[in-house]
MIDOSE-1310 file (N, C-alpha, C; in nm, 2 decimals, decimal comma, always signed):
residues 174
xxxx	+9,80/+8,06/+7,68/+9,70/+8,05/+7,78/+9,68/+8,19/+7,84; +9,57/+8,24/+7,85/+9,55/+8,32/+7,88/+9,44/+8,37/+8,03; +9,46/+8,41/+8,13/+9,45/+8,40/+8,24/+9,37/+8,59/+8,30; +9,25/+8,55/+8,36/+9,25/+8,67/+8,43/+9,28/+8,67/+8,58
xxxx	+9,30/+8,76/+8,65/+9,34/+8,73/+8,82/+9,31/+8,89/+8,83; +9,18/+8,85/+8,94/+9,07/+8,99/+8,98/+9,08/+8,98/+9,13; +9,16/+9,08/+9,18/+9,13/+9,04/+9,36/+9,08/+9,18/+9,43; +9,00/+9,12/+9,53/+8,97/+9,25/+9,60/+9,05/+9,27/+9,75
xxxx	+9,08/+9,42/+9,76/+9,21/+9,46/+9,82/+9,16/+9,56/+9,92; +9,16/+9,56/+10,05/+9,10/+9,73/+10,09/+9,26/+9,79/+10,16; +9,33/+9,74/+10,17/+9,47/+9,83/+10,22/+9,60/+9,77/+10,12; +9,57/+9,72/+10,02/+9,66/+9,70/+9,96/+9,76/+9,53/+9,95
xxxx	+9,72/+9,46/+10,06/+9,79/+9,36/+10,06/+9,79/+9,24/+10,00; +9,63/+9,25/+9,98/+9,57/+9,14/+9,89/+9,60/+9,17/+9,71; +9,61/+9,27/+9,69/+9,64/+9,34/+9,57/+9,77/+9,30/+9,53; +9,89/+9,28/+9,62/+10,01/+9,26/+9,57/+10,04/+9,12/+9,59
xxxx	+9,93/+9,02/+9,65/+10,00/+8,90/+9,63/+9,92/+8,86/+9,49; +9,79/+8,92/+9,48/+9,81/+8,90/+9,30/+9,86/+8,96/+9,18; +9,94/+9,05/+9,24/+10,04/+9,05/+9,15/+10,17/+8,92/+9,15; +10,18/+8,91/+9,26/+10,35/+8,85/+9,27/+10,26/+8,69/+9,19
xxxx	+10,11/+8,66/+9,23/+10,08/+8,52/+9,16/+10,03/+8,53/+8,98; +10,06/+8,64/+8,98/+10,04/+8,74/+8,84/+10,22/+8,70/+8,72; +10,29/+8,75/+8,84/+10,43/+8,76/+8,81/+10,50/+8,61/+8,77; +10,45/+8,54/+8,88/+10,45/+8,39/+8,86/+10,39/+8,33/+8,76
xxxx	+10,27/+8,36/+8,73/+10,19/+8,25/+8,66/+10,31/+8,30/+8,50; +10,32/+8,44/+8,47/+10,35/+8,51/+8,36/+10,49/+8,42/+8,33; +10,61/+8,36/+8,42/+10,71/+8,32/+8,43/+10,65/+8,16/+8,43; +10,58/+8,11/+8,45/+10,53/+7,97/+8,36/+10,47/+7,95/+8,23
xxxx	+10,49/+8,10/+8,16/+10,43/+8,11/+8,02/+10,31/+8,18/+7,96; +10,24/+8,18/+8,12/+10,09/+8,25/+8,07/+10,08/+8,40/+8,06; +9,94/+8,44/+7,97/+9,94/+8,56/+7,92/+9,84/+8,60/+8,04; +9,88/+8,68/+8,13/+9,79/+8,72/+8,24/+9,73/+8,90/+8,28
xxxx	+9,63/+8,91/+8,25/+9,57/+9,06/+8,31/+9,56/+9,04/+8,47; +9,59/+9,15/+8,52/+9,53/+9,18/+8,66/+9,44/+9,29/+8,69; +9,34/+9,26/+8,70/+9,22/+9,37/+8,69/+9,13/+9,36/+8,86; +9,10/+9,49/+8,88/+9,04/+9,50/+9,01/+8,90/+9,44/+8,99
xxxx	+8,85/+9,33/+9,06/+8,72/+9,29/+9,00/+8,61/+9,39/+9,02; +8,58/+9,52/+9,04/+8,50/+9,61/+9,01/+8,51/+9,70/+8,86; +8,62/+9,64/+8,82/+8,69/+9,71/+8,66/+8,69/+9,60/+8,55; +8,70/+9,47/+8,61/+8,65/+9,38/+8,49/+8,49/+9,37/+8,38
xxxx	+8,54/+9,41/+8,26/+8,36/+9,39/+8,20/+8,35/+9,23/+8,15; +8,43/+9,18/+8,15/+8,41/+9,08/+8,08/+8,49/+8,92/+8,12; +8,49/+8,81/+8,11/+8,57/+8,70/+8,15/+8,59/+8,61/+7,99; +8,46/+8,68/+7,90/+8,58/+8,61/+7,78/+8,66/+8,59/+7,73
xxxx	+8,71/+8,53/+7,64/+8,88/+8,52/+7,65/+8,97/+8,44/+7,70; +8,94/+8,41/+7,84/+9,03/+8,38/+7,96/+9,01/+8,22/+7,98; +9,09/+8,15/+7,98/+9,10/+8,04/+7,98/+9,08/+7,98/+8,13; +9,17/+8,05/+8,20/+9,11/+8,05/+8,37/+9,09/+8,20/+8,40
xxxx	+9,03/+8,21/+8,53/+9,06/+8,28/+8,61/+9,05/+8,32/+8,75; +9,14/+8,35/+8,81/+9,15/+8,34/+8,93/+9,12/+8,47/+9,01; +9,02/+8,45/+9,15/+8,94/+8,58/+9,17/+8,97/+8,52/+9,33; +9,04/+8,67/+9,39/+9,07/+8,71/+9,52/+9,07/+8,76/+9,64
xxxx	+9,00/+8,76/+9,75/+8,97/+8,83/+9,82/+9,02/+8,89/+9,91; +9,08/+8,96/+10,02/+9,13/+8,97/+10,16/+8,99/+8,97/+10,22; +8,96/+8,93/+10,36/+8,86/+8,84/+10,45/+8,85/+8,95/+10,56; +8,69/+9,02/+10,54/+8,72/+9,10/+10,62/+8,55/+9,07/+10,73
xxxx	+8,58/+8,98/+10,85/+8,45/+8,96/+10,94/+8,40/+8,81/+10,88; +8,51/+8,76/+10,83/+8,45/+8,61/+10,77/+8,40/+8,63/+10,61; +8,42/+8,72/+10,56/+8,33/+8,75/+10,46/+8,42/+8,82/+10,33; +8,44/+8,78/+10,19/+8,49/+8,81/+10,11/+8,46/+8,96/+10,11
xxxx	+8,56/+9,12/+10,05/+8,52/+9,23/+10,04/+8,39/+9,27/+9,91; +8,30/+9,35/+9,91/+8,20/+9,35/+9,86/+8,24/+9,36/+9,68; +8,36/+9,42/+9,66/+8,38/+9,43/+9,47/+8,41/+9,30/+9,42; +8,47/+9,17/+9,52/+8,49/+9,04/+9,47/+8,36/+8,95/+9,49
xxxx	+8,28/+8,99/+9,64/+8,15/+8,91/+9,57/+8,05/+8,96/+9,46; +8,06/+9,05/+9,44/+7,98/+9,12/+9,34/+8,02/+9,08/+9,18; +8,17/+9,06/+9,21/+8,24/+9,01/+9,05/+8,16/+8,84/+9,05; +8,14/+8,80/+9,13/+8,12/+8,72/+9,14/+7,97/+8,61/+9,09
xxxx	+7,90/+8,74/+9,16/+7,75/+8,74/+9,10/+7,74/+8,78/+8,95; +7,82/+8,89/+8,97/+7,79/+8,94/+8,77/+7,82/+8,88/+8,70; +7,92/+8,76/+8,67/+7,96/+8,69/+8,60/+8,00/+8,52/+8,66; +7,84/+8,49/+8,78/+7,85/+8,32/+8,74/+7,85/+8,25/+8,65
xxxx	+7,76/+8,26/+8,56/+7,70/+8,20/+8,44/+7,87/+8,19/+8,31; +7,94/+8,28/+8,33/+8,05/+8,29/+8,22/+8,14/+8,18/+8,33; +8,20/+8,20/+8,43/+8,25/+8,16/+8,52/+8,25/+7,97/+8,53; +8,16/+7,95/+8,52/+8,14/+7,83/+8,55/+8,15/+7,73/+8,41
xxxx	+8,21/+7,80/+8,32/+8,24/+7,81/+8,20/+8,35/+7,77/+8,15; +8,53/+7,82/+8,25/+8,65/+7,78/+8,21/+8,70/+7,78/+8,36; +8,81/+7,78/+8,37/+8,90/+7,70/+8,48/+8,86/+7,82/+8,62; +8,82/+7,78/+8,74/+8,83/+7,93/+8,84/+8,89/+7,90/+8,93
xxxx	+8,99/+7,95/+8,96/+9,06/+7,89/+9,10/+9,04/+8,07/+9,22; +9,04/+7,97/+9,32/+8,98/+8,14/+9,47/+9,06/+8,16/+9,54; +9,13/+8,26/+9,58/+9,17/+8,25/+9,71/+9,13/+8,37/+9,80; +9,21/+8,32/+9,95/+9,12/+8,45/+10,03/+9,28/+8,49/+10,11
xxxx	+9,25/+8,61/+10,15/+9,44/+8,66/+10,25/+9,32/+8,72/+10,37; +9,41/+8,73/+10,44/+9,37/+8,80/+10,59/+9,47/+8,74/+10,73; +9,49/+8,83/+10,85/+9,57/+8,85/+10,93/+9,59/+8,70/+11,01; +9,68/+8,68/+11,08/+9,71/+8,60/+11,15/+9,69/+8,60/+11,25
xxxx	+9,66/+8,50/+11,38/+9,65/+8,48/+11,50/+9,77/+8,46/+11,62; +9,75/+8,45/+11,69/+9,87/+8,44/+11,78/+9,95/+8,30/+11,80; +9,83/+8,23/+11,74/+9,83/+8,05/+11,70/+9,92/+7,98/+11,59; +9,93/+8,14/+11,52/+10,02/+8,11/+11,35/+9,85/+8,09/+11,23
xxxx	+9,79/+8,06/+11,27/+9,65/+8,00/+11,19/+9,53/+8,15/+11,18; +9,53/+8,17/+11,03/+9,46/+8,28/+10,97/+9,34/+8,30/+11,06; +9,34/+8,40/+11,11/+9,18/+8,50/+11,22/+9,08/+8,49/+11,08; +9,04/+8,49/+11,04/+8,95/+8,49/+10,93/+8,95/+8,34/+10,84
xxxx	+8,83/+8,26/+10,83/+8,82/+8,16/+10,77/+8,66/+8,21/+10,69; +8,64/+8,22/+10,54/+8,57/+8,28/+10,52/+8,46/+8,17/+10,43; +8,40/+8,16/+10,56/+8,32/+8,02/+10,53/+8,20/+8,05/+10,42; +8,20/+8,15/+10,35/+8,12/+8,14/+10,26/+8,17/+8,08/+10,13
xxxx	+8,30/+8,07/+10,10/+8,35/+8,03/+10,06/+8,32/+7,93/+9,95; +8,28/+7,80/+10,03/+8,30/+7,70/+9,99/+8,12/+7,69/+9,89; +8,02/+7,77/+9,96/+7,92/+7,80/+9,84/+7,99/+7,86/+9,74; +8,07/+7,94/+9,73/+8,05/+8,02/+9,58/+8,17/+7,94/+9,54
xxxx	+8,27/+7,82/+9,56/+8,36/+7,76/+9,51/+8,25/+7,66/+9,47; +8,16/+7,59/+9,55/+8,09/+7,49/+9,46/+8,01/+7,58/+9,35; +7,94/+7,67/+9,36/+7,85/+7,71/+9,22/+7,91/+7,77/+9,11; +8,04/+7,80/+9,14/+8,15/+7,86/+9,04/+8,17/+7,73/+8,99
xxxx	+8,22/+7,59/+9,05/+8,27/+7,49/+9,01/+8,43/+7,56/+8,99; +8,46/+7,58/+9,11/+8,63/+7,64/+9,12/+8,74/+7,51/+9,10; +8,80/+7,51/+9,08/+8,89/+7,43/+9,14/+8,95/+7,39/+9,23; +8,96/+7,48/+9,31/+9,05/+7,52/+9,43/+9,03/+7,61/+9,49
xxxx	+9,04/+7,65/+9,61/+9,08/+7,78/+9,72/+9,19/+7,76/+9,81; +9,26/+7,88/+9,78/+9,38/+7,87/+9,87/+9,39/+8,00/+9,98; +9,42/+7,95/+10,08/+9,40/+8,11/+10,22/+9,56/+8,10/+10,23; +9,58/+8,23/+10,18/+9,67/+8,27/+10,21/+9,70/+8,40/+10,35
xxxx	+9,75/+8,37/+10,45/+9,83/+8,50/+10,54/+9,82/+8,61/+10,46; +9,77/+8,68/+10,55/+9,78/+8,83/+10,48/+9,90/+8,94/+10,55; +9,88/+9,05/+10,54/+9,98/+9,19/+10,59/+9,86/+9,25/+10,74; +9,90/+9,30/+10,83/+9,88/+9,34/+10,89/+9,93/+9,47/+11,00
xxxx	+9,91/+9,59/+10,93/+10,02/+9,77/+10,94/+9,84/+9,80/+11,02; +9,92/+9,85/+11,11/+9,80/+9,92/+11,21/+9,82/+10,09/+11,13; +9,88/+10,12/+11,06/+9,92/+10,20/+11,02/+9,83/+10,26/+10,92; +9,79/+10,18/+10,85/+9,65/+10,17/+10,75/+9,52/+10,16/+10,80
xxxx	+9,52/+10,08/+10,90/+9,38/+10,08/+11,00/+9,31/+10,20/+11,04; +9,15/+10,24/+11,00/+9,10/+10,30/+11,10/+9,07/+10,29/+11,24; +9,04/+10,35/+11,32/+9,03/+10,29/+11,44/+8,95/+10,20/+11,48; +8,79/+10,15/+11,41/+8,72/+10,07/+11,43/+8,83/+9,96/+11,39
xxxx	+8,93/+9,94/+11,33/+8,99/+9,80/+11,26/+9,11/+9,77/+11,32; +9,13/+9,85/+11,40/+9,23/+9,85/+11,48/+9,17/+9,77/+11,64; +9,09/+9,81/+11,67/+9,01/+9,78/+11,78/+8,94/+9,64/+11,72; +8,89/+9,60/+11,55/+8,86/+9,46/+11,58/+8,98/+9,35/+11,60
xxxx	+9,08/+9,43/+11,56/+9,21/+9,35/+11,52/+9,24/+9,29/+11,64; +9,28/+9,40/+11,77/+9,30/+9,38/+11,89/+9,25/+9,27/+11,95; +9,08/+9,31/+11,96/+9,00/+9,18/+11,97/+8,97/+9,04/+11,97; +9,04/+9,02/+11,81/+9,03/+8,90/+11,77/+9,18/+8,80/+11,77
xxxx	+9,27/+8,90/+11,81/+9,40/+8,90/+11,88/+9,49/+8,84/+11,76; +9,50/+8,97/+11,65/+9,51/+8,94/+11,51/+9,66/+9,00/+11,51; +9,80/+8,93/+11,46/+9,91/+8,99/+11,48/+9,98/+9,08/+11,36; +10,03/+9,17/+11,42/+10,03/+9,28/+11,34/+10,21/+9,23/+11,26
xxxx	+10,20/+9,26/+11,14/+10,32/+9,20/+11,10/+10,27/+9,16/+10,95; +10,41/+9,12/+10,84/+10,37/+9,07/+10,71/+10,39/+8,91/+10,73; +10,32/+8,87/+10,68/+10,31/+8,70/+10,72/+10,28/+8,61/+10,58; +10,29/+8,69/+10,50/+10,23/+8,66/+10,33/+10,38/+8,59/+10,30
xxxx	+10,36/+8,43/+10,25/+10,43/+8,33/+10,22/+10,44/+8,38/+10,03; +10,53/+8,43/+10,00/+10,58/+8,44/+9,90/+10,60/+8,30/+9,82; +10,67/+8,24/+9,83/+10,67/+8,08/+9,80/+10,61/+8,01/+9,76; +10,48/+8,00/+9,84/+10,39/+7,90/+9,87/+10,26/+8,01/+9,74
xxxx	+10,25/+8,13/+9,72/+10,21/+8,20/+9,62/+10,22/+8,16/+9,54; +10,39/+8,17/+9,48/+10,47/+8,16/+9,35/+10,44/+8,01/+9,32; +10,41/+7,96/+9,42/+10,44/+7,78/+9,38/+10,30/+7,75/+9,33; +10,19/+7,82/+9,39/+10,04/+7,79/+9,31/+10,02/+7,80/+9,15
xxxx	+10,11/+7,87/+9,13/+10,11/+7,93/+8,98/+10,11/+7,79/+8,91; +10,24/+7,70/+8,90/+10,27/+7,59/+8,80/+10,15/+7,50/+8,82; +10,06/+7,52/+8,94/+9,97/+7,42/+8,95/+9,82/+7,46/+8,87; +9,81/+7,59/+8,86/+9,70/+7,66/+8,79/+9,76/+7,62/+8,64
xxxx	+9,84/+7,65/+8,59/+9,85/+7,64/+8,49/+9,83/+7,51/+8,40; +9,90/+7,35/+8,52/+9,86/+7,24/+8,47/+9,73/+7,24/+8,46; +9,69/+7,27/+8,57/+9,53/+7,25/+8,56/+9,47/+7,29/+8,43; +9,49/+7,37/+8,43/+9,40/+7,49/+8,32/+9,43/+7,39/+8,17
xxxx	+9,56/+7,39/+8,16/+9,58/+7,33/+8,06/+9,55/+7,13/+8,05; +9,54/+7,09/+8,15/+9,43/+6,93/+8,15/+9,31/+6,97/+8,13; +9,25/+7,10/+8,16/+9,12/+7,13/+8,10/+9,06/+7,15/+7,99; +9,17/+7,26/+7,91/+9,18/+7,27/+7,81/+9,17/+7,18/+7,69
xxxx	+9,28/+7,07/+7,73/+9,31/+6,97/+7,63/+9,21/+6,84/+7,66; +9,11/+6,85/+7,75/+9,02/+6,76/+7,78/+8,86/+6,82/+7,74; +8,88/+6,99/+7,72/+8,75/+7,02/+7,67/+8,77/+6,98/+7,51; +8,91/+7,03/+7,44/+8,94/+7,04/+7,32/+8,88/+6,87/+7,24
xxxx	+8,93/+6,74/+7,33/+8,94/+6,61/+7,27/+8,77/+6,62/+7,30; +8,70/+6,65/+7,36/+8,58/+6,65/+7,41/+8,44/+6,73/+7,29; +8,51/+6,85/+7,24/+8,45/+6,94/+7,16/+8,48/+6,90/+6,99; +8,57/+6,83/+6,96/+8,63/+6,79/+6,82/+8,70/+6,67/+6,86
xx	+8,55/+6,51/+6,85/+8,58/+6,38/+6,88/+8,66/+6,32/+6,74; +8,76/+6,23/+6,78/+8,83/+6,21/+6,67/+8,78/+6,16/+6,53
């Protein structure tokens, strides 16, 4: 099974939880690329794939919606699962819900979207982001559930593979 997972990253944090669901999925057997979705040419091949965002103003970063547009038509094609990362609130409950979301999960025909907690280093921030962070009273700290990552993996994989074996009996009837 072979898998792509394309996320878009602007400080790095969203980048490395698709690796670690990169690391995982690879440890349930699958053959997986991680490509920046502005460096992807192509989605053939890929049996699923999974495309990422960190949420910046409600709104996926601009090389994941873009991956997004370039390649609906292939997309809607084999298995897509979404997710989105961004900072936490003082509530415990993610400052960013990126309500566009659920249009491009229905016209993809995704399977799923998962929001995952993101990282939050003022240390990386420019000052405009630092000042919206304050604002929106967004806590600074790593808050990214490793676990709950690693654990998505065995579930993409069933999936993919009930799709598989339901396109296969579907394409070559007995």
């Amino acid at each position: 099974m072979r898998i792509l997972v394309a996320a878009a990253s602007k400080h790095g944090s969203t980048s490395e939880i698709a690796t670690a669901l990169a690391a995982a999925l690879r440890h349930h057997g699958a053959e997986v690329d991680v490509v920046a979705p502005e460096r992807v040419t192509g989605v053939q091949g890929y049996d699923a794939v999974v495309v990422g965002s960190a949420v910046y103003r409600n709104r996926w970063l601009r090389p994941a919606r873009e991956f997004v547009e370039r390649f609906a038509t292939d997309l809607r094609g084999r298995a897509v699962f979404l997710f989105s990362s961004g900072p936490i609130a003082e509530q415990g409950h993610p400052v960013n819900r990126p309500y566009v979301i659920s249009d491009v999960a229905a016209r993809l025909r995704a399977r799923e979207h998962r929001m995952f907690a993101g990282k939050l280093d003022p240390s990386v921030l420019g000052p405009g982001e630092r000042i919206v962070a304050r604002v929106i009273g967004a806590r600074i700290g790593d808050f990214r559930d490793w676990d709950a990552i690693g654990a998505w993996a065995p579930e993409i994989i069933e999936q993919t593979a009930r799709r598989r074996s339901g396109r296969v009996a579907t394409d070559h009837p007995g």
